[in-house]
C-alpha positions in Angstrom: 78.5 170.5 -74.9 81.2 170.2 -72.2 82.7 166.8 -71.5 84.0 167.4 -67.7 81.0 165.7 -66.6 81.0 163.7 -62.9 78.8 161.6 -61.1 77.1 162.5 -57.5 73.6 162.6 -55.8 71.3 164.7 -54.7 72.0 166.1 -50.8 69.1 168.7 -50.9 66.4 170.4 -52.9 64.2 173.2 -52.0 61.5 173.4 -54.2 59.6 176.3 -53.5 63.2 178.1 -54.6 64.0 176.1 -56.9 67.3 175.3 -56.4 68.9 172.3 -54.8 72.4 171.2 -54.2 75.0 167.7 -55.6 77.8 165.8 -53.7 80.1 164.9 -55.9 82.5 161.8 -55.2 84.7 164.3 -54.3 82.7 165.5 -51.0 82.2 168.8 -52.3 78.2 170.0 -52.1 77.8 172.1 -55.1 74.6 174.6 -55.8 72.3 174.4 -58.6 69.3 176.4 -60.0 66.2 174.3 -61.8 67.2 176.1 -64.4 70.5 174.4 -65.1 68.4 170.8 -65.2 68.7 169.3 -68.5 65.5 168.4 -70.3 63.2 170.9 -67.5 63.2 167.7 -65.0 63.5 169.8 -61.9 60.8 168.6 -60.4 61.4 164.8 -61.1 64.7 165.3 -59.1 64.8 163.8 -55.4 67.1 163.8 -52.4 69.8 160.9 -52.4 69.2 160.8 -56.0 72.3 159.8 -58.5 73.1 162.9 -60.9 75.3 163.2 -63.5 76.8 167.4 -63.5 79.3 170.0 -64.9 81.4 171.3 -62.0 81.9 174.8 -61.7 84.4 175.2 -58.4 85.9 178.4 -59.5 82.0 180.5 -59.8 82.1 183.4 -57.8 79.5 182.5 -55.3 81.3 179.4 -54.3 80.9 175.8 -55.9 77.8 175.4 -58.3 77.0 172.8 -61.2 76.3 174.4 -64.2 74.5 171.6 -65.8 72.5 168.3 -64.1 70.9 165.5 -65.9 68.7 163.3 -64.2 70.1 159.8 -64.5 68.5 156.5 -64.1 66.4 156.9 -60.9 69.1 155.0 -58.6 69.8 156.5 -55.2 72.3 156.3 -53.1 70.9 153.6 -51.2 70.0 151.4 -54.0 73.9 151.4 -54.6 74.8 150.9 -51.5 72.2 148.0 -50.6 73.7 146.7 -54.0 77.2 147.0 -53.1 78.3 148.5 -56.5 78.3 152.0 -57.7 
């Protein structure tokens, strides 16, 4: 298992394709494929989301993650209306 693992959120997800792409705290968007979704949770995933990933920035299609795992349910909003993160 790979230890290089950051926090972001979901920015977009397009279900029919199955893919969907992360923010990371960096500002980078990076792709993903369902099929990189720990535990088959692809389609409990929603925009705004909080997502823990695997970055790869160097994959030869441009940035992608090549692991996501659903955290707690929190979005982006619900951190922000709570002023912590």
């Amino acid at each position: 298992m790979k230890d290089n693992y950051q926090e972001g959120h979901i920015v977009k997800l397009v279900a029919v394709k199955g893919i969907g792409f992360v923010q990371g705290r960096d500002g980078t968007e990076r792709f993903f494929h369902r099929s990189v979704v720990r535990g088959n949770r692809f389609a409990l995933l929603r925009e705004g989301q909080v997502v823990t990933f695997v970055a790869e920035d160097d994959a030869p299609k441009g940035p992608r993650c090549s692991e996501v795992v659903q955290g707690d349910g929190r979005t982006v909003a619900d951190i922000e209306a709570n002023g912590n993160r």
